[in-house]
C-alpha positions in Angstrom: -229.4 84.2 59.6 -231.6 81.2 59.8 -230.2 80.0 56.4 -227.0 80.7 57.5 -226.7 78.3 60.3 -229.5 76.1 58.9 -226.3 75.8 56.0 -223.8 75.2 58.8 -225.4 72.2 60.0 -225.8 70.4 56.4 -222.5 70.7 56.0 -221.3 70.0 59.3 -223.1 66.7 58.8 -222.5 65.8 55.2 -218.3 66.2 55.9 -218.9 64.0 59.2 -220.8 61.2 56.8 -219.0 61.7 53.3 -215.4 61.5 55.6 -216.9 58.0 57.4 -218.7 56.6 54.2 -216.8 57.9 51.2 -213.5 56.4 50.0 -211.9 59.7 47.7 -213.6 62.2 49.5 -212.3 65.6 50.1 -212.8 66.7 53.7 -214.2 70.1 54.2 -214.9 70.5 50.7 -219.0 70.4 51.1 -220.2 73.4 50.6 -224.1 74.6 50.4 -224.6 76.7 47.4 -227.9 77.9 48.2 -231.6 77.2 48.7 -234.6 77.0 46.3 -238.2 77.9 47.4 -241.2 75.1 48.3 -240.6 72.3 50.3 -236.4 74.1 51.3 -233.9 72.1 49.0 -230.6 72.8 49.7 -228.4 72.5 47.0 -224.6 71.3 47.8 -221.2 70.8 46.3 -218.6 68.3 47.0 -214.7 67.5 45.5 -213.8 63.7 45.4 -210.5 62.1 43.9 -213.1 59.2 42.0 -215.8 59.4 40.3 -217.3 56.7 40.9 -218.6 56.9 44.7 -221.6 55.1 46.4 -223.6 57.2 48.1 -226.2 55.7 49.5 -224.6 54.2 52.6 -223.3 58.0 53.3 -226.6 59.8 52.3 -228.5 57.2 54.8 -226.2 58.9 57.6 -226.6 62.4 56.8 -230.6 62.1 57.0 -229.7 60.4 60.0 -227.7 62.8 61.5 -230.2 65.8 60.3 -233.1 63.6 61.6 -231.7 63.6 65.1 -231.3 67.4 65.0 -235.0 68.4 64.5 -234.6 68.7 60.6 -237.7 67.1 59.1 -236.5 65.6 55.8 -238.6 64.1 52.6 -238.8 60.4 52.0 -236.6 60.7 48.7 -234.4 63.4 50.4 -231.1 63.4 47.9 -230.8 63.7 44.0 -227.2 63.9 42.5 -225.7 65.9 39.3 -222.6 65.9 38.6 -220.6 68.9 38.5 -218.3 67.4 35.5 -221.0 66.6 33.0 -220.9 68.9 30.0 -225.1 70.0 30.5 -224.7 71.1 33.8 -225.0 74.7 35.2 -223.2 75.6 38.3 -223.6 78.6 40.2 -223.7 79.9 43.7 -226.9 81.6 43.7 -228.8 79.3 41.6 -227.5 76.2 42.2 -226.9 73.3 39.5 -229.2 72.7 37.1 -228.9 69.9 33.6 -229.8 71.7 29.8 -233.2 73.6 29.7 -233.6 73.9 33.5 -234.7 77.1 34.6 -234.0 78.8 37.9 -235.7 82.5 39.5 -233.1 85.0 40.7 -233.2 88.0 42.8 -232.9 91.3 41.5 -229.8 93.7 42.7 -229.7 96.5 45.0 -232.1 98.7 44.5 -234.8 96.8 42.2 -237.4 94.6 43.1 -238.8 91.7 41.1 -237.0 88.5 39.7 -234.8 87.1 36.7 -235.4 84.1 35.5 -232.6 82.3 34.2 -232.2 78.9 32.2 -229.3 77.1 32.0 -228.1 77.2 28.3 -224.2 75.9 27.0 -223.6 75.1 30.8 -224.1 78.9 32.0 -227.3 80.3 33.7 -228.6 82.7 31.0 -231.1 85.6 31.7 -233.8 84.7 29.8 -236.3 86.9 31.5 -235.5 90.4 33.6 -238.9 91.9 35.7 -236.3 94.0 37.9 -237.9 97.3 38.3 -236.1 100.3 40.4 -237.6 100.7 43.6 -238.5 103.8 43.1 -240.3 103.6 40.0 -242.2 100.5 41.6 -243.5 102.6 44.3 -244.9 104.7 41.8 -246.3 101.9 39.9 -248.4 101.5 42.8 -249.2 104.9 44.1 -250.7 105.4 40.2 -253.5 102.7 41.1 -255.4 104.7 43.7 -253.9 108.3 42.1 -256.9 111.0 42.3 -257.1 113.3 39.3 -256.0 116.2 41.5 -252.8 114.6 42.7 -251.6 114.5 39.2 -249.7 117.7 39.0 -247.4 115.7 41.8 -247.3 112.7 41.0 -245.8 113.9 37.9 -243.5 116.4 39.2 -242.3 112.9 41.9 -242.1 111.0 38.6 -239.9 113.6 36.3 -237.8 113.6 39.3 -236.8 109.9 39.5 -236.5 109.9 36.0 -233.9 112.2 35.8 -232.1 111.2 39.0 -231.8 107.6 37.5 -231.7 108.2 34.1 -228.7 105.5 33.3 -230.5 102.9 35.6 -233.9 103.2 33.5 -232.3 103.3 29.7 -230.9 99.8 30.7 -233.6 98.4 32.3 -236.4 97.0 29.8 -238.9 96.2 32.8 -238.6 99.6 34.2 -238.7 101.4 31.2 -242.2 99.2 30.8 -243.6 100.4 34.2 -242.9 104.0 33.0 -244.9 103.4 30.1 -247.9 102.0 32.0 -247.5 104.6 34.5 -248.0 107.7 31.0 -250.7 105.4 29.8 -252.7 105.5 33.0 -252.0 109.5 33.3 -253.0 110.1 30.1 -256.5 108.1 30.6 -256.6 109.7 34.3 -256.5 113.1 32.4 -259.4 112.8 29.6 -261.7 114.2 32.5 -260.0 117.3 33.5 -256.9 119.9 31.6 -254.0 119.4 31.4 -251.9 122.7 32.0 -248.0 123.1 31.2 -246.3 122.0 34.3 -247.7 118.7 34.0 -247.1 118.3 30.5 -243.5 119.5 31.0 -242.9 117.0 33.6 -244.6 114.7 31.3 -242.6 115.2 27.7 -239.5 115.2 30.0 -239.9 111.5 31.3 -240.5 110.7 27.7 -237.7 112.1 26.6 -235.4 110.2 28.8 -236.9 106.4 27.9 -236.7 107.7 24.5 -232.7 108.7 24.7 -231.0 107.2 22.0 -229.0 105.6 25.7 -232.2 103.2 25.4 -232.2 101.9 22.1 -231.3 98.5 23.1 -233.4 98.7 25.5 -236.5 99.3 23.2 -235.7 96.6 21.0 -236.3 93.9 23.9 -239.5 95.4 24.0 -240.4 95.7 20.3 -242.6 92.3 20.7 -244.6 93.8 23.4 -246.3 96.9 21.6 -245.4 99.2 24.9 -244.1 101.8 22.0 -247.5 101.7 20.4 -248.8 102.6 24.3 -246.6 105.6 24.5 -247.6 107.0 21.5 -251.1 106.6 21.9 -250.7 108.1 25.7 -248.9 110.9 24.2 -251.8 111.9 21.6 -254.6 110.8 24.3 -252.9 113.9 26.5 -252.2 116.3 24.3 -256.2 116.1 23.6 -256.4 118.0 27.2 -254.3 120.1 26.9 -255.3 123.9 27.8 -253.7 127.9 27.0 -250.6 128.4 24.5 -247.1 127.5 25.2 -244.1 125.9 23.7 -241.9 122.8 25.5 -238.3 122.2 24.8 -237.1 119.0 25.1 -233.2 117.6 24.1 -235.1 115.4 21.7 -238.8 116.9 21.9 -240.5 120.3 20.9 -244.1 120.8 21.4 -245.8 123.8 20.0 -249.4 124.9 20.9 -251.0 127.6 19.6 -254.2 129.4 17.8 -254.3 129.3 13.8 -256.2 131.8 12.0 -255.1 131.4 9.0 -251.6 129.7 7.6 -249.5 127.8 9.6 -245.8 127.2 9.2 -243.7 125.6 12.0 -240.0 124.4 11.6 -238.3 122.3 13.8 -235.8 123.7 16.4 -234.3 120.4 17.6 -230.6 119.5 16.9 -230.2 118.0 13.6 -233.9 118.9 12.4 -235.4 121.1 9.9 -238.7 119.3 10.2 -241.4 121.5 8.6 -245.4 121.8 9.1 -247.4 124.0 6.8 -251.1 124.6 6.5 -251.6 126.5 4.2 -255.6 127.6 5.4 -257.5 126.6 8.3 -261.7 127.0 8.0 -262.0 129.2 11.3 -259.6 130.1 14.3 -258.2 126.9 16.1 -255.9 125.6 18.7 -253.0 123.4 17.0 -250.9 121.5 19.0 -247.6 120.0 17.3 -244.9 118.0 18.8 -241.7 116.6 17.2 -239.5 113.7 18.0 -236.4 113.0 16.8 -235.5 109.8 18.2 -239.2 108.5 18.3 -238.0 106.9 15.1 -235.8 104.5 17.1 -238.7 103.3 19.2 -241.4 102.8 17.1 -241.7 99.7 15.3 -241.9 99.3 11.4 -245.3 97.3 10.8 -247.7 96.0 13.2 -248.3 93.2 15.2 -250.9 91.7 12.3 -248.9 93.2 9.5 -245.7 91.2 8.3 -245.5 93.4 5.0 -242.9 95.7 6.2 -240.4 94.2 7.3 -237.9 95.6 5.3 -238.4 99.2 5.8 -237.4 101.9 8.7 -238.7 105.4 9.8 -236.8 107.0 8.2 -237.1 110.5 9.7 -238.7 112.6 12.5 -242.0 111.3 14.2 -244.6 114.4 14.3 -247.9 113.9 16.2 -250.4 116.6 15.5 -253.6 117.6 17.4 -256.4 120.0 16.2 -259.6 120.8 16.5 -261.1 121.8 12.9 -260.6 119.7 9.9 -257.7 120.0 8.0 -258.3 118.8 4.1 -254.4 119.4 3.5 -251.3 119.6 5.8 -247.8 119.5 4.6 -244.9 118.2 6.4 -241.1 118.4 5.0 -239.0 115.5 6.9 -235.6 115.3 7.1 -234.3 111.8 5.5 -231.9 110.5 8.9 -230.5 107.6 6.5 -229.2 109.0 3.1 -228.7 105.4 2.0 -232.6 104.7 1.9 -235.1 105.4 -0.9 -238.9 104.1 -1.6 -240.0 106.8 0.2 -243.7 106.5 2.0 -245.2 108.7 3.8 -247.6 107.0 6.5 -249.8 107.4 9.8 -250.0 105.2 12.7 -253.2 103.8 12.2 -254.6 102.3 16.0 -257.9 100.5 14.4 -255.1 98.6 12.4 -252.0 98.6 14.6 -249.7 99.5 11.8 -248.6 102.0 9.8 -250.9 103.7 6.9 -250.3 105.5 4.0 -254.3 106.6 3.2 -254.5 109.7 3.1 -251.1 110.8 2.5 -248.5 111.0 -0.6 -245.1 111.8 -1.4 -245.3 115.6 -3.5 -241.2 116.2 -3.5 -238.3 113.7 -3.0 -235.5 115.9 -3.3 -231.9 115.0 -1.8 -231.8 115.0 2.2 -235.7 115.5 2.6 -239.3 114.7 1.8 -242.8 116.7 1.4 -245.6 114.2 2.1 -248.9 116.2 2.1 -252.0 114.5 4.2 -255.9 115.6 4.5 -255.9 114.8 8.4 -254.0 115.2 11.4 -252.7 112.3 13.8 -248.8 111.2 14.1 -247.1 111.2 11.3 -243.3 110.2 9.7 -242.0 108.3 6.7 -240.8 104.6 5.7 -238.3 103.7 3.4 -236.8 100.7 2.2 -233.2 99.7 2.5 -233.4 97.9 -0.9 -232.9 101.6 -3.1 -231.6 101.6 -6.3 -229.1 104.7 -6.7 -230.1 108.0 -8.8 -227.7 107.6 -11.4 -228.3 103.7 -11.8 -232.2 104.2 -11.6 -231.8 106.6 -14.8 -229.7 103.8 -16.3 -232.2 101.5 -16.0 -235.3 103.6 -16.9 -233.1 103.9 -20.3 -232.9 100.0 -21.1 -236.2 99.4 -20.3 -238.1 102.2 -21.9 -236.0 101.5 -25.1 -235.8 97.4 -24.6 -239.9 98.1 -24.2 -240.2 100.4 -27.5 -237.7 97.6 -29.6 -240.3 95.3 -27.5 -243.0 96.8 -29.2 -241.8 97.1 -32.8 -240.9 93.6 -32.5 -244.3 92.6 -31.5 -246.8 94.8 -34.0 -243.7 93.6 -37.0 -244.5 89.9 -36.0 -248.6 90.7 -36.3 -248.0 91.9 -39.8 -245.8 89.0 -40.6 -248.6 86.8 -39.3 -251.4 88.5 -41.1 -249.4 88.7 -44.3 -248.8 85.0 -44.4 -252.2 83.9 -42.5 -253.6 81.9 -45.2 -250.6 80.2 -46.5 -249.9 78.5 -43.2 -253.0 77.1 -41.9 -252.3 74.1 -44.3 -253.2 71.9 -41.0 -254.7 72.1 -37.6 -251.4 71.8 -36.3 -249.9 74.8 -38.2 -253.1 76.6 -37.6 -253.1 76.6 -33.5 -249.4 77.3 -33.6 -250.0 80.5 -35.2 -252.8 81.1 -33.4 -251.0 81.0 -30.2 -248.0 82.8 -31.8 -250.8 85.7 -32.2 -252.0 85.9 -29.0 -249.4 85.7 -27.8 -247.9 88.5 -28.9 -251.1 90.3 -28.9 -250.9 89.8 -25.1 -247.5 91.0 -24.6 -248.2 94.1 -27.1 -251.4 95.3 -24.2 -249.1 94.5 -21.3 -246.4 96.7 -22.6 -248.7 99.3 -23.8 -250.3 99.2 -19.7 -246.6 99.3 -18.7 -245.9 102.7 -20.2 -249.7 103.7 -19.1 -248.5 102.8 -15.2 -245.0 104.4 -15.6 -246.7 107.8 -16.6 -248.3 107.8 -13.7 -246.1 107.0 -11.2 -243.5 109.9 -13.1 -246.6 112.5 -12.3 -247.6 110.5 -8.5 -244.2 109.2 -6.5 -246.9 107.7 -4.7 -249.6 106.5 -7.0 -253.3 106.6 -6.4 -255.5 103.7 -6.4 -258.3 105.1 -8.8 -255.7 106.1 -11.5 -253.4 103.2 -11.0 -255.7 100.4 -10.2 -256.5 99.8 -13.9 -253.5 99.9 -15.3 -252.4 97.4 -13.1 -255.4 95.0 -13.7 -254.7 94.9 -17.5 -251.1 94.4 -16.9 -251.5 91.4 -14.2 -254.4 89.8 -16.7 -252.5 90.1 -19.9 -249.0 88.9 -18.6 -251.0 85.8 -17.4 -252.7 85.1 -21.1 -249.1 85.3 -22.6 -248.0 82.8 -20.4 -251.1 80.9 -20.7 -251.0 81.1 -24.4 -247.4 79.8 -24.3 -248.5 77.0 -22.0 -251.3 76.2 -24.9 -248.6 76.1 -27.6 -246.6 73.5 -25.0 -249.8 71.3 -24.6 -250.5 71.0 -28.2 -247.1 70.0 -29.1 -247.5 67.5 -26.3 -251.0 66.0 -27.8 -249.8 66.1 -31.7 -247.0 64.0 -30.1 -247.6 61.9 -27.5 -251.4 61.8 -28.3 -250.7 60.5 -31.4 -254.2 58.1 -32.2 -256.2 61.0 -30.7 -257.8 63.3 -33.2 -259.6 66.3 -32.0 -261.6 69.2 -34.2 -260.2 72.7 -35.1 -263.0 74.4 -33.9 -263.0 72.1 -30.4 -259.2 73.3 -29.9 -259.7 76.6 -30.4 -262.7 76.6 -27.7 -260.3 75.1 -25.3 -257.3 77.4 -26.4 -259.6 80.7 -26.1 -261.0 79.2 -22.4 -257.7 78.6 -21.0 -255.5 81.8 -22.8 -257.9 83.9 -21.1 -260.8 82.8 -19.2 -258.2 81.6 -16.4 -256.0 84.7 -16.3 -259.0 86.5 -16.1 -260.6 84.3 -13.1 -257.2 85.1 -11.3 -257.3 88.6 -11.9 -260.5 89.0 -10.6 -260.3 87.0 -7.7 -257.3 89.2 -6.8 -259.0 92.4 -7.0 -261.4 90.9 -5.1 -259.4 89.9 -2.3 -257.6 92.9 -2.1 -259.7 95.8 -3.1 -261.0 96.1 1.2 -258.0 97.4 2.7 -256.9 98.9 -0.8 -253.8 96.3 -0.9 -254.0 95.9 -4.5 -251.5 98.0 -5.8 -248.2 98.7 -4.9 -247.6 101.3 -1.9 -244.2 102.4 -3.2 -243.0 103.9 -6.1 -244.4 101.6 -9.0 -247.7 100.7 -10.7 -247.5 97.2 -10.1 -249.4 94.6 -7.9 -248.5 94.6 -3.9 -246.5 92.8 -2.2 -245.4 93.8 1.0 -249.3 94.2 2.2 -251.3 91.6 0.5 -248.4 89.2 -1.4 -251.0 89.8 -4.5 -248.2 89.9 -6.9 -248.0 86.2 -5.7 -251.2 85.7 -8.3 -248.6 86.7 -11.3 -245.8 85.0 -9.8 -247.0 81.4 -8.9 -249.3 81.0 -11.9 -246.1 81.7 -14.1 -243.4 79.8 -12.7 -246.0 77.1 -12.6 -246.5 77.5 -16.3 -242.6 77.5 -16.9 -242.1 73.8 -15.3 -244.9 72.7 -16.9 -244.0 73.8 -19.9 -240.4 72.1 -19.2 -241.7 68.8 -18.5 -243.7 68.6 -21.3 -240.6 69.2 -23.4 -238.6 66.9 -22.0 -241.1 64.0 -22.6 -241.7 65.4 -26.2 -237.8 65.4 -27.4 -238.3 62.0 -25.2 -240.5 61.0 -27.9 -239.2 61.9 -30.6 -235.8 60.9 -30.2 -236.8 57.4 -29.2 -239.4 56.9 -32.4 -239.5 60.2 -34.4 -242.9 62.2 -34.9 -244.6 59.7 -36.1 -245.3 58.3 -39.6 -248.6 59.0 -40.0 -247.7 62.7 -39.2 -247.9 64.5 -42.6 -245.1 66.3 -43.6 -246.0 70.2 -43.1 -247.7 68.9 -39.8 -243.8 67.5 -38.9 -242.7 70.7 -39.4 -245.4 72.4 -37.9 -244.0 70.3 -34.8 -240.7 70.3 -34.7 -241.3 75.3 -35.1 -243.7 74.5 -31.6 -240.8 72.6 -29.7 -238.4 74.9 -30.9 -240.1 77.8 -29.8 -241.1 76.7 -26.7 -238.0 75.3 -25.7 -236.8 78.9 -26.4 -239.3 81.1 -25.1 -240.3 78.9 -22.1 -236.4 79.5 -20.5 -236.5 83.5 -21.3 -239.6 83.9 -19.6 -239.0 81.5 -16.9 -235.5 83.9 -16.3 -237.2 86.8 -16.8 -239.6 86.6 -14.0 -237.0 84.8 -12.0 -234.9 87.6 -12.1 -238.2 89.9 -11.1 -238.5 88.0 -8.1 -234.3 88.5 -7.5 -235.6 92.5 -7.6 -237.8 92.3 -4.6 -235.5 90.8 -2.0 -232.2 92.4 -3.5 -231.2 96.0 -4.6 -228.1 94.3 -6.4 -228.0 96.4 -9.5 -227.1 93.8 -11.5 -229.9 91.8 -10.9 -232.0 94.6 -11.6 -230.3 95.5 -15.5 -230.7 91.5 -16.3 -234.1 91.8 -15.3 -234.9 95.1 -17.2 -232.8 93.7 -19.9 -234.8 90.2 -20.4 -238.4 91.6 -19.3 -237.7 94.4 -22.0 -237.0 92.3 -24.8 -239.4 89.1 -24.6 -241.6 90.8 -27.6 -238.1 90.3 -30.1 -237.8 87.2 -28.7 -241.3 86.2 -29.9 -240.9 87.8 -33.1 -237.5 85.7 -33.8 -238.0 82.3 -32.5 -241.7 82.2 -32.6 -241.9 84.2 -36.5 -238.8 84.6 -38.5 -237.0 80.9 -37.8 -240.2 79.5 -38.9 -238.6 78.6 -42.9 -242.4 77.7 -43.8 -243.2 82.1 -42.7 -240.1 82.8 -44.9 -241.4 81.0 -47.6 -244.6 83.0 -48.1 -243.6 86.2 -47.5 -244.1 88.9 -50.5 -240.8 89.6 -50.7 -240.2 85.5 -50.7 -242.6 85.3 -53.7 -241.3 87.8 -55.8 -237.4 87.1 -55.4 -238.8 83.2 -56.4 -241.1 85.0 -59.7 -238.6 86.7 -60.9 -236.1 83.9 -61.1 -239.1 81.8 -62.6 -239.2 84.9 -65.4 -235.9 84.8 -66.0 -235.8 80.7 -66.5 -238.7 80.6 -68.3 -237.6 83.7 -70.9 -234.2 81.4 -71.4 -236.5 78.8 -72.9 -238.7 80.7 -74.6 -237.4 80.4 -77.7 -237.8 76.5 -77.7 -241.3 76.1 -76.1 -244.1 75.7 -78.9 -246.6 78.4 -79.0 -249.5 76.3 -78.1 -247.9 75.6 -74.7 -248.2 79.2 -74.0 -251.8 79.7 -73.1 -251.8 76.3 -71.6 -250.1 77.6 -68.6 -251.9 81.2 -68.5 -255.0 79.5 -68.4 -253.7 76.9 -65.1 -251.8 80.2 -63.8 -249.5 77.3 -63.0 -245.9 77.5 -64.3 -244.8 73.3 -64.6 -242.4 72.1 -66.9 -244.1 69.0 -66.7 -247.7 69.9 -68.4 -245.6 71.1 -71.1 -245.1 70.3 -74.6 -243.7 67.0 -74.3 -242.9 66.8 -77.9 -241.1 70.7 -77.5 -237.7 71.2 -78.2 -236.9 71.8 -74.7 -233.3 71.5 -73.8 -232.9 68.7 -70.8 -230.5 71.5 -69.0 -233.7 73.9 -68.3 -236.4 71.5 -68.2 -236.1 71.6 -64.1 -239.8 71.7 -62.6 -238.0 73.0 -59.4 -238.0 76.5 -60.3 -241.8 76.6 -61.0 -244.0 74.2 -59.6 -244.5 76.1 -56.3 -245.1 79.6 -57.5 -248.9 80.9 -58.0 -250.2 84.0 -59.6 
C-alpha cells in the first residue's frame, strides 16, 4: 500500500508538470512501472506526439512538487530512456532497461527466491531462476538442525511434497537442486546410524520423481553444476547403512538387498528392462545390495568436469549401483542397449577420485544385438557408453574385407619391392645421389612392412578383446605409432635430399655423413616421439584406445595427436620443398655440373615424392575424417588409400624407376640374348683372332674389333653390346 499511493503521487505530479512544461504531451498518460531496490527509483512511462521534448524545465517542477510533499529526492534525481530505441527493454515489473542490463524478479506464487533477468533483443530474458517451492525451502532449512532420530520424518514430510508437487519440481531446476542437497545431507546424516526400509522407501521414491523422464530438461540446466554426480554419490553413501533384507519397487527404480552364499543372478523387473547381474561365486556369505535405474541414464553426464574426452558418447543403457561387503574378483552385468543406433560399446564406472567415468577394471565379453555383457572385478555403479559415430554391421564387414586384403596386396607389394631393391642394389649406387634414394626407398618400405605386420598383430587382438587390454595391446601399438612415423620421416629425408642435390647445388657433403643424418632423423625422432608419448600417457593408462581398436587414444589423452601432427607436418613440408624444386628446375634445369645418372637420380626423387607425398598426406587426412564422422564413405576411402600405400611405394618409388628396369635379371637376359643373336649373324665375318679378344675383356664392343674384319656396316652397331656384362 505504501508503494501504491507513494506511485499516485509521482504521477499525480509528473501529469501536473509534463501538461504545464511539455509541448506534445499526452495528459494522463504517466504511468509508474514499478520500483527497484536501494536508494527507491521509480521507474515511469510517458506518451508524447514529438520526440524531441526538453525536459529539464518540467523535471525541475516535479522535484519541486515532490520536494514540497515530504519526498526527499537525490541531487541528479531523473535519467531518461527512450521507449522507441531498438536496445531498450520495457516491462511492467522490471522496468526499462538498454542491451546487457540486468534486472532481479520475484518469484510466483508459491516459490521463494529471485530471477534474474537481462535484457537481451529488447525483451527481459531469464537468465538465472533460484525460485524454490515453498515447501521444499522449508525443508531446506529444517535439514540444517535435523537430528539423526528425526530422519524417519523428515523423510516421510519430504516423499510427501514430492509427490504432491511432482509437476512443480520436474520444471523447476533450483528446486530440483535443493532436493539434491537435501539426499546429500541425509545420506551423510545417516553414516552414523541404519538405515531401515521405510526411510529408504521414502528415500528411492523422491529420487524417482526428479529423475522422471518429466525432468529431463530440467537436468540438462543443471548438467554444469555436478548436482547428478551428488545424487549418485548420496545414493551409494546410503545404501552403505542400510540394514535386514527387502526389495523396493520404484516406476523407474528396483533395489534388491539380500544375503549371497553362493551364485548370484538378478534380472531386472522394471518396464522395458532385462538388466542382468550374475556372480557367479562369492568367498563367504554376504549382504548384496543392488539397485537399477532406468532413467538415471538421462541424468548422468557423459565425461567429467576435467575430462573433455567424451563428448561424443551417451549411457547408453541402465545405471546399476551395487553395494557389498566381500570382494568380488568378477561380476557380470547384461545391459540392455536403449539406442539401437549406437555402437563402440564401453563398459565403465563412475570413478569419484576422477569425476568421470572409468573403464579399469571392466570389459565388453558379448556385444550381441539389443544388449551387452561387460564383466568387472569390483562393485560400485555401473552402465555403458557408446558412441553415436557407429559404423553398421554389414558395412563394418565390408570394410574389414578391403583393408585386410588392401593390407595383404600392401604387403606383397612391399617384401616384392625389397627383392627388387636387393636384386639391383649394386647396379644403382653409381652415385650418392642414387644411393640415398634407394636407401630411403628401403626404409621406407621396411617401415611400412613392420607397421602393417603390428596392424594385423593389434587387429587379432581386438577380434579376441572388444575391449582390448593395455598389457597385450600396448606394444602393438608402440611399434605401429613409431614405425608409421619413420616412413614418413624417411619420405621427408628423400624430400630434403632432392631439395640439397638441387637447390644446394655448390654444397658437397660425404656419403657416410648423409647416411648419419638420414639414420638420426628416419628414426631417432620417431622414436623420441614415441617415447615421450608413452611417457605421458602410461599414468592414467590413456595410451591406447578405450574402444574397439588397437590404436593410440584419442578421446582421453589426444596421443594419437603425436602421429597426426608430426605427419601432416611432414606432408607440407614435403610440398613446399617440391614446389621450390620444380621452381628450380624449370627456371635453370638441374644443373650442369649435375652428372647424368645423378640427373636422373633427381628427377625418380621428385617424381616420387610428388606422388607419394599427396597419397599419404590423403590418407591420413581421410583418418582424421574417421574420427569426427561415421560417413561410410569416408571410412572405405580411408581403408582404401591407408591399405594400399605399400603398392604405391613399390610402383612410383621401384618399378617407374627406368634405371631399376634396366638391371633387372630378367632385363639382362632379354638384352644377352638379343646380343647372341646379333653377334651369331656376324659370326661368319668376324676374324678368329677377334674372338678371344672379347672373352678375355668379357666385354662385347664392336668397336675393339677387328678393324680390318669383313664386317658388314649394317651390323656393326655398338648399341646392342656395349652395355651388357658377363
Amino acid at each position: 500500500m505504501t508503494y501504491k499511493v507513494l506511485s499516485g503521487q509521482i504521477e499525480s505530479v509528473i501529469d501536473t508538470s509534463y501538461s504545464n512544461k511539455l509541448t506534445g504531451y499526452k495528459v494522463g498518460s504517466v504511468k509508474v512501472t514499478g520500483f527497484r531496490p536501494g536508494s527507491v527509483i521509480a521507474d515511469y512511462t510517458i506518451s508524447a506526439t514529438s520526440n524531441s521534448l526538453d525536459f529539464e524545465a518540467a523535471n525541475t517542477q516535479v522535484s519541486d512538487s515532490l520536494r514540497t510533499q515530504g519526498l526527499i529526492l537525490a541531487k541528479d534525481d531523473f535519467t531518461l530512456s527512450d521507449a522507441s530505441s531498438d536496445d531498450v527493454c520495457q516491462n511492467e515489473e522490471l522496468g526499462a532497461g538498454k542491451t546487457n542490463d540486468e534486472r532481479t524478479g520475484v518469484c510466483g506464487n508459491g516459490m521463494k527466491g529471485t530471477i534474474t533477468y537481462k535484457c537481451e533483443s529488447r525483451h527481459w530474458k531469464s537468465i538465472k531462476d533460484n525460485c524454490v517451492l515453498e515447501v521444499i525451502d522449508k525443508l531446506t532449512s529444517e535439514v540444517e538442525s535435523l537430528l539423526v532420530e528425526e530422519i524417519p520424518v523428515f523423510m516421510a514430510n519430504l516423499s510427501i511434497a514430492t509427490e504432491q508437487h511432482d509437476i512443480n519440481i520436474t520444471q523447476s531446476a533450483a528446486t530440483v537442486q535443493a532436493i539434491v542437497d537435501i539426499l546429500s545431507k541425509i545420506a551423510n546424516l545417516s553414516q552414523s546410524v541404519f538405515i531401515n526400509r521405510p526411510v529408504m522407501e521414502n528415500f528411492l521414491k523422491t529420487v524417482d520423481i526428479i529423475v522422471s523422464d518429466n525432468a529431463n530438461d530440467t537436468w540438462s540446466r543443471l548438467s554444469k553444476n555436478n548436482t547428478s554426480i551428488k545424487l549418485l554419490s548420496a545414493i551409494e553413501d546410503i545404501s552403505d547403512r542400510l540394514t535386514d533384507e527387502f526389495e523396493i519397487y520404484e516406476p523407474s527404480i528396483q533395489l534388491k538387498r539380500t544375503t549371497v552364499k553362493n551364485s548370484f543372478t538378478l534380472t531386472s523387473r522394471l518396464p522395458n528392462s532385462t538388466t542382468e547381474i550374475l556372480i557367479q561365486q562369492v568367498p563367504q556369505a554376504t549382504i548384496i545390495t543392488i539397485i537399477i535405474f532406468t532413467t538415471l541414464d538421462n541424468v548422468l553426464p557423459t565425461h567429467g568436469s576435467n575430462d573433455s574426452r567424451k563428448s561424443d558418447v551417451r549411457i547408453n543403457g541402465d545405471v546399476v549401483v551395487v553395494k557389498v561387503n566381500e570382494t568380488l574378483d568378477n561380476i557380470s552385468f547384461t545391459f540392455d542397449i536403449t539406442d539401437q543406433s549406437l555402437g563402440n560399446s564401453q563398459c565403465v564406472f563412475w570413478n569419484f577420485s576422477l569425476n568421470t567415468w572409468d573403464s579399469t577394471g571392466c570389459e565388453v565379453k558379448r556385444n550381441n544385438t539389443g544388449n551387452i555383457t561387460c564383466e568387472c572385478n569390483h562393485t560400485t555403479s555401473f552402465s555403458i557408453l557408446m558412441s553415436p559415430f557407429h559404423i553398421d554391421p554389414i558395412h563394418r564387414i565390408a570394410l574389414d574385407y578391403i583393408t585386410f586384403i588392401g593390407v595383404a596386396i600392401s604387403m606383397a607389394s612391399l617384401i616384392i619391392c625389397l627383392i627388387i631393391e636387393t636384386i639391383v642394389w649394386k647396379s644403382v649406387r653409381r652415385n650418392d645421389t642414387s644411393y640415398m634414394r634407394h636407401v630411403s626407398i628401403v626404409n621406407i618400405a621396411v617401415s611400412l612392412l613392420i607397421a602393417n605386420i603390428c596392424f594385423i598383430i593389434g587387429a587379432a587382438i581386438t577380434e579376441q578383446e572388444q575391449s582390448p587390454s593395455v598389457g597385450r595391446c600396448s606394444p602393438a601399438v608402440f611399434f605401429m605409432h613409431f614405425f608409421y612415423l619413420a616412413l614418413f620421416f624417411w619420405m621427408l629425408m628423400s624430400a630434403l635430399l632432392l631439395f640439397y642435390r638441387t637447390v644446394m647445388v655448390l654444397s658437397q657433403m660425404s656419403r657416410a655423413k648423409m647416411m648419419v643424418i638420414a639414420f638420426t632423423v628416419g628414426y631417432g625422432a620417431p622414436l623420441l616421439i614415441a617415447v615421450i608419448t608413452v611417457a605421458s600417457t602410461a599414468g592414467p593408462q590413456n595410451y591406447i584406445s578405450k574402444s574397439n581398436a588397437c590404436w593410440l587414444n584419442w578421446y582421453e589423452s589426444k596421443a594419437l595427436l603425436a602421429f597426426v601432427i608430426p605427419a601432416l607436418t611432414i606432408v607440407a613440408i614435403n610440398l613446399v620443398v617440391l614446389i621450390v624444386v620444380l621452381y628450380k628446375m624449370l627456371r635453370r634445369g638441374v644443373g650442369a655440373a649435375t652428372q647424368p645418372d645423378e640427373k636422373h637420380a633427381l628427377v625418380v626423387i621428385a617424381r616420387c615424392v610428388a606422388f607419394l607425398t599427396p597419397i599419404f598426406g590423403l590418407t591420413w587426412g581421410f583418418g582424421i575424417g574417421t574420427m569426427a564422422s561415421h560417413d561410410f564413405g569416408i571410412h572405405v576411402v580411408f581403408a582404401l588409400l591407408n591399405s594400399l600405400q605399400g603398392f604405391f611405394i613399390l610402383v612410383f618409388g621401384t618399378l617407374l624407376d627406368s634405371k631399376v628396369r634396366e638391371s633387372l635379371p630378367g632385363k639382362l637376359l632379354l638384352q644377352k640374348l638379343t646380343s647372341s643373336r646379333t653377334n651369331n649373324t656376324s659370326a661368319g665375318t668376324l676374324s678368329t683372332s677377334g674372338l678371344p679378344f672379347l672373352r678375355r675383356r668379357n666385354v662385347y664392343n664392336v668397336s675393339e674389333a677387328n678393324p680390318s674384319s669383313a664386317l658388314p656396316s649394317s651390323d656393326s652397331s655398338s648399341g646392342s653390346y656395349a652395355v651388357i656384362n658377363d
